[in-house]
C-alpha positions as CSV (number, residue, x, y, z in Angstrom):
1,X,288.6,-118.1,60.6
2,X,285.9,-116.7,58.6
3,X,284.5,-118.2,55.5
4,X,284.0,-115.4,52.5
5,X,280.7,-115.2,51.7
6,X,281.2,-114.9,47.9
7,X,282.7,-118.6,47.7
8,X,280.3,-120.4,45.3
9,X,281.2,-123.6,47.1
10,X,280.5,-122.0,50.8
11,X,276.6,-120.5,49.7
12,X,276.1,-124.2,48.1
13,X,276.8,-125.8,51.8
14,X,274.7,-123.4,53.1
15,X,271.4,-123.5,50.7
16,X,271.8,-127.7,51.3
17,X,273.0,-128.4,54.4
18,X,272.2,-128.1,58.1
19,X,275.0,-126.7,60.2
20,X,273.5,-127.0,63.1
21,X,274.2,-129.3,65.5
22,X,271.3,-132.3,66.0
23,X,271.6,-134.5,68.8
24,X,268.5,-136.1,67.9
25,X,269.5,-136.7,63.8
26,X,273.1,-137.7,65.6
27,X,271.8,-140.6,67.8
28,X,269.6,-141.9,64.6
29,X,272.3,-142.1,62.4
30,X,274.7,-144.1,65.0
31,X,271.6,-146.2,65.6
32,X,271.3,-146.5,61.6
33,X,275.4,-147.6,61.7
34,X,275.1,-149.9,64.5
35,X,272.5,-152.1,62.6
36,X,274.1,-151.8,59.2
37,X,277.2,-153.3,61.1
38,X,275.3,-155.5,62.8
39,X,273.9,-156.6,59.4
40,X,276.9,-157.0,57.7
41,X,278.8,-159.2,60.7
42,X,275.7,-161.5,61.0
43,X,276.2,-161.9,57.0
44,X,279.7,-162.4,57.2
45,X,279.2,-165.2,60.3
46,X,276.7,-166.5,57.9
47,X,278.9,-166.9,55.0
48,X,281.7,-168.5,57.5
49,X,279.1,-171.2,58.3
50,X,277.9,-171.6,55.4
51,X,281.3,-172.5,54.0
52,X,282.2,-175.2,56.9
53,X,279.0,-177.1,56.6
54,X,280.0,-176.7,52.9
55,X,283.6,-178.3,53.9
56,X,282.0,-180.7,56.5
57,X,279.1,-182.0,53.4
58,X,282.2,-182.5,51.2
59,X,284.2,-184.8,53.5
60,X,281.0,-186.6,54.5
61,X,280.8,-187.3,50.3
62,X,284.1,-188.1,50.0
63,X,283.8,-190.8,52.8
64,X,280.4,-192.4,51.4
65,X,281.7,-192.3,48.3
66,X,284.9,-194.2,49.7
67,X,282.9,-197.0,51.3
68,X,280.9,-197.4,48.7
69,X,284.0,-198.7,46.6
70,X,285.1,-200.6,49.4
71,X,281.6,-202.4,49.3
72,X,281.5,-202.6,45.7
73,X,285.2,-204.2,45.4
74,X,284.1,-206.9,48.2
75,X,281.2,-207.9,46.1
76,X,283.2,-208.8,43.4
């Protein structure tokens, strides 16, 4: 298949972009994904925590706060 030459959209793609093939600029940008996933999994687990030790601090209120009625109704 040839491309015509005369396409306004086919000279743009070649004044801006490299169609040759890069191994070098290939293996940077998988490098470049594998740390932006990375990134974004580590935030994710991070978030996940977060939230338990969010759940975890709530029951541990609730149960102070439990005992401490307990206390303060014995005292009376």
């Amino acid at each position: 298949m040839v491309l015509p030459s005369n396409d306004p959209n086919i000279r743009y793609i070649e004044k801006h972009f490299n169609v040759q093939r890069d191994e070098d600029i290939i293996d940077k940008l998988r490098t470049q994904v594998d740390v932006y996933e990375d990134s974004v999994y580590h935030y994710h687990k991070m978030v996940e925590i977060a939230s338990y030790k969010d759940s975890i601090a709530r029951q541990l209120i609730d149960e102070s706060n439990r005992i401490k009625m307990q206390v303060n109704r014995k005292k009376k």
